[in-house]
Structures are given as C-alpha cells and as structure tokens.
N, C-alpha and C positions, 0 to 999 in steps of 0.2 A: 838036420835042418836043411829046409831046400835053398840055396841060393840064385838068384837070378843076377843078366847086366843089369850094370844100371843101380842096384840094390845096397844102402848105406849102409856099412857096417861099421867096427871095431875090434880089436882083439882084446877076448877077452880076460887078458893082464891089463885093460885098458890102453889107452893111446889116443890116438888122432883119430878123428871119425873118417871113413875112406870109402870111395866108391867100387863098386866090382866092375873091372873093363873088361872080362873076358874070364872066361872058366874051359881051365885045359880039357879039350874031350871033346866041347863043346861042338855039335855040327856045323855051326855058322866060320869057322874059322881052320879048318883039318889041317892046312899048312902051318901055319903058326901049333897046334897043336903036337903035331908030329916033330918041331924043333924043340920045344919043350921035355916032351917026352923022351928022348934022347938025350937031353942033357940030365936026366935024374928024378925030373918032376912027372907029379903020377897024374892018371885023369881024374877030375874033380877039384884037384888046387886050383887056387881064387889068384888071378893078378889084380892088384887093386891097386887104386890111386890114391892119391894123396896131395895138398899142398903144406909144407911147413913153410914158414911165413908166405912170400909170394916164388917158392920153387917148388916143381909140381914134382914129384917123387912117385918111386912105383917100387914093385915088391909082388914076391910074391908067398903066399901061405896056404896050409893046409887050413881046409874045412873044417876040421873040428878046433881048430885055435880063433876061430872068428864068430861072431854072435851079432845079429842084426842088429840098427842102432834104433833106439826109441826113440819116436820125433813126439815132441809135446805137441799137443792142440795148439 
C-alpha cells in the first residue's frame, strides 16, 4: 500500500486513528531521514501522529502494520 503526508491511518491490530507526518526515505526531509536511519529504522517506516486525550504523541512504525483509515461520507 502507498502512503502519503498528511494520510489517516491506523494499525491494523486497531488503535487510535493517526496521521503520517513524515515517511523515512522520503526526499522532502534527508536530514531527518539519515538520523533515523542510523538509529535502526529502514526507509519507508511511517512516523505518525496521534493525540490520546489532548497529548499529542508520535511513534513510529513499519508499513506493513498500518492500513489507511476509512472516512465515512
């Protein structure tokens, strides 16, 4: 599956719906990318956002444990 910023997901064990602020690899951001990458993470994991109640939280995960969120009409 393709992901984009910006692009609502969730993990697909369920969870908190979360936004993607940045996908490591990504051209728009090499320096941030290249710290990542040295610390273990591969290019194409997702950092995504999150608030639980009103604390905004972040994380980050591989692609194949996330699946876009379905918005109802």
């Amino acid at each position: 599956m393709k992901f984009s910023i910006g692009d609502t997901v969730e993990l697909k064990s369920g969870g908190p719906e979360m936004t993607i602020h940045s996908i490591i690899g990504d051209s728009t951001n090499k320096f941030e990318s290249s710290i990542f990458i040295t610390k273990g993470y591969k290019v194409g994991d997702l950092i995504c956002k999150w608030f639980l109640n009103s604390n905004l939280q972040s994380d980050i995960f591989k692609s194949e444990t996330i699946t876009k969120s379905i918005i109802p009409d």
